[in-house]
Each structure stands twice: as C-alpha cells, then as structure tokens.
C-alpha positions in Angstrom: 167.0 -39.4 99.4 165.1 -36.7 101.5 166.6 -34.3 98.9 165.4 -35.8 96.3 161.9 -36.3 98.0 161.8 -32.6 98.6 162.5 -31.5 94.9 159.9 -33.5 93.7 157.7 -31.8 96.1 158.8 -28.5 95.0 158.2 -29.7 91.5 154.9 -30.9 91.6 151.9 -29.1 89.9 150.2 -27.9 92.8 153.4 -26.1 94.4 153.8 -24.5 91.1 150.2 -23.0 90.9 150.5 -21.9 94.5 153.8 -20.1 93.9 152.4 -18.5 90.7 149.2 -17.7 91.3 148.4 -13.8 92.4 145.9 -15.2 94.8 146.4 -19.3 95.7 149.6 -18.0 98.2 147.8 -15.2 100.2 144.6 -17.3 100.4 146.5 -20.7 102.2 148.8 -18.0 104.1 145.2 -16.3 105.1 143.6 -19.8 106.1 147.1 -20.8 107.8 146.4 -17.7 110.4 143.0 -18.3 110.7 143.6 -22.0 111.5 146.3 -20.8 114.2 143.6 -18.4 115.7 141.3 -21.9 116.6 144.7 -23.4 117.5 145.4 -20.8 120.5 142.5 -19.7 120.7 141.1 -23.1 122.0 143.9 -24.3 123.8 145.0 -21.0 125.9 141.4 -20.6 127.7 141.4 -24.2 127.9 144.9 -24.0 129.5 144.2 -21.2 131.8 140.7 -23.0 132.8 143.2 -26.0 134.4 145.1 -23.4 135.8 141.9 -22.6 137.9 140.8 -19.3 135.7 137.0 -18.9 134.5 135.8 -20.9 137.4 132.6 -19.5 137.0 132.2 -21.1 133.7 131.4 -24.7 133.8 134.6 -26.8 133.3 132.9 -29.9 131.0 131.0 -27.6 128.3 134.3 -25.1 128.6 137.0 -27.8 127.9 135.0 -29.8 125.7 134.3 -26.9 123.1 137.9 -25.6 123.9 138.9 -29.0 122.9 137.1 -29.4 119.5 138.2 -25.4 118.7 141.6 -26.4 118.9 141.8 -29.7 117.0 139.9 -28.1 114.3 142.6 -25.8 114.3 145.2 -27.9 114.3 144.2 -30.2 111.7 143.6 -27.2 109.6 147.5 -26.0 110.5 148.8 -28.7 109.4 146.6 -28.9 105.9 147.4 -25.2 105.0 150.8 -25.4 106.4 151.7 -28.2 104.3 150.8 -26.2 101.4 153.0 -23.4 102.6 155.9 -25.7 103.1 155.5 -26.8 99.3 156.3 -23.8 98.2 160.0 -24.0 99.1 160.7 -27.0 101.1 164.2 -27.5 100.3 164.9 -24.2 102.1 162.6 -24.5 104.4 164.1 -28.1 106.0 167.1 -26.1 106.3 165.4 -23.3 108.3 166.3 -23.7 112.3 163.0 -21.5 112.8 161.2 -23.7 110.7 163.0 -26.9 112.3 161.8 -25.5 116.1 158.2 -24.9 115.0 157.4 -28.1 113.5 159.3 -30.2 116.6 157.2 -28.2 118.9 154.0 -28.4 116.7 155.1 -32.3 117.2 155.4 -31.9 121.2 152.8 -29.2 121.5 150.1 -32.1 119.9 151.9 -34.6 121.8 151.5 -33.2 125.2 147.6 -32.5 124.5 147.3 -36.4 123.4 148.9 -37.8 126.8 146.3 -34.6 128.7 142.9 -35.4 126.8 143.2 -39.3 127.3 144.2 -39.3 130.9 142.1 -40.0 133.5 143.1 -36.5 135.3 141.4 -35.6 132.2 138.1 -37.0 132.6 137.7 -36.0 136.5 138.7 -32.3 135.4 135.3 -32.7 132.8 133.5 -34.1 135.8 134.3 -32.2 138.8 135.8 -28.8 137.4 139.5 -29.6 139.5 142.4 -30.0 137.9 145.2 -31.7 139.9 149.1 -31.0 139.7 149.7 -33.2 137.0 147.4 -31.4 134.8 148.1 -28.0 136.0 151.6 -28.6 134.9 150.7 -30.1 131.7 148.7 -27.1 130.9 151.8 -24.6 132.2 153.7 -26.7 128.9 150.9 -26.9 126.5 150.8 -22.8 126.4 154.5 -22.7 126.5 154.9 -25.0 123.8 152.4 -23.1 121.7 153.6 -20.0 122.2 156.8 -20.3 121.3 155.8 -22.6 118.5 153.7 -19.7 117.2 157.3 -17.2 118.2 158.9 -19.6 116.3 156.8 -20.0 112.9 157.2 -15.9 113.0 161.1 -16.0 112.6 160.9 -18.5 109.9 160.9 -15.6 107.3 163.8 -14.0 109.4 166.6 -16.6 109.2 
C-alpha cells in the first residue's frame, strides 16, 4: 500500500518537472535552506534567551519575533521539503538519515507545541524568567534541531 502510494508520488506531473527541469530542483533545494535558516535561526536565540542569554534584550518582543521567525520557517520546510521528497520518495523512506530527520522534525515541532502553550510560557513573555521546566525544554529544542539539521545533511550520504 505505502509503496504503491509512494510510486504514484514519484509519478505524478509535478515530481517529474521538478526532476527535469535545469532550474525547478536548485530553486526548492535553495528555498529548502533558506527556510531552515528562519527555522534555526529563530529557535536558537529564542532557545539561548530561556537559557538566560540576551538578558539585556526584552524577553516578550525577543521570543515573540523569535517565535513567528521560526514557524515561518518551519512551515516553509516542510512545503519545500515535501517537494524535495517527491523527487525520489521510494528511496528516500528507505533512507535511516532521512527516517531520523523527519522523526525529529516530528519531535523538534512537538516539543515547541507543549513550550509555546504552556503557562511557563506566558510568564517567560511577561517577566523575562524562564523556570527549570523551560530551561530544559529549550536544552532539547536546540538539540533536537540540531541534529535534525546533522541529520538532513547525511541523507545524501547513506
């Protein structure tokens, strides 16, 4: 069944304009970076700001563009790594590097859902303090991403 699923994705029109055009490929593969620069780039200082770094820059404003950086990012990951994976999903679901990226991508987005609706969350916007919990939340989200990001690098490698 997934098989099957996967060929027709491979097969469909748009994976085989992306795979045959000189420029549709490097284009998505461009965007895919640039989304994973917001992605990091938003949640690292927002990460290291919990961590008690940058407290000379207001925490609300900080986290809050931080915040919006990153989901931009991430939503635009997803859309340009989709139309990466198209290209050759059948190999790529068989990919460990591939598999590890996208469970962490999965964990990584996870972990900043249960940070941003919690209330340690809101008093961190408020007061500029971030308590254990969230200190240690952070300590995962930029270990999760960064070895999500490791681990999207070694896809082409295995």
């Amino acid at each position: 069944m997934l098989e099957t699923w996967l060929q027709a994705l491979h097969d469909w029109e748009v994976a085989a304009l992306v795979r045959r055009s000189f420029y549709v490929y490097p284009l998505i593969n461009a965007t895919h970076i640039f989304a994973l620069t917001l992605l990091i780039g938003g949640i690292l200082p927002a990460d290291l700001r919990m961590l008690g770094f940058f407290r000379g820059v207001a925490a609300g404003p900080f986290l809050r563009l931080t915040t919006t950086m990153s989901a931009i990012g991430l939503a635009l990951a997803i859309a340009s790594g989709f139309m990466l994976f198209i290209v050759q999903p059948l190999e790529y679901v068989r990919n460990p590097a591939f598999l590890t990226k996208i469970s962490l991508v999965a964990l990584g987005a996870a972990n900043a859902l249960v940070i941003r609706f919690s209330g340690a969350w809101r008093m961190a916007l408020a007061t500029g303090e971030a308590g254990a919990g969230l200190k240690l939340g952070a300590v995962l989200s930029m270990t999760i991403w960064i070895a999500a990001l490791l681990s999207g690098r070694w896809i082409a490698f295995l």
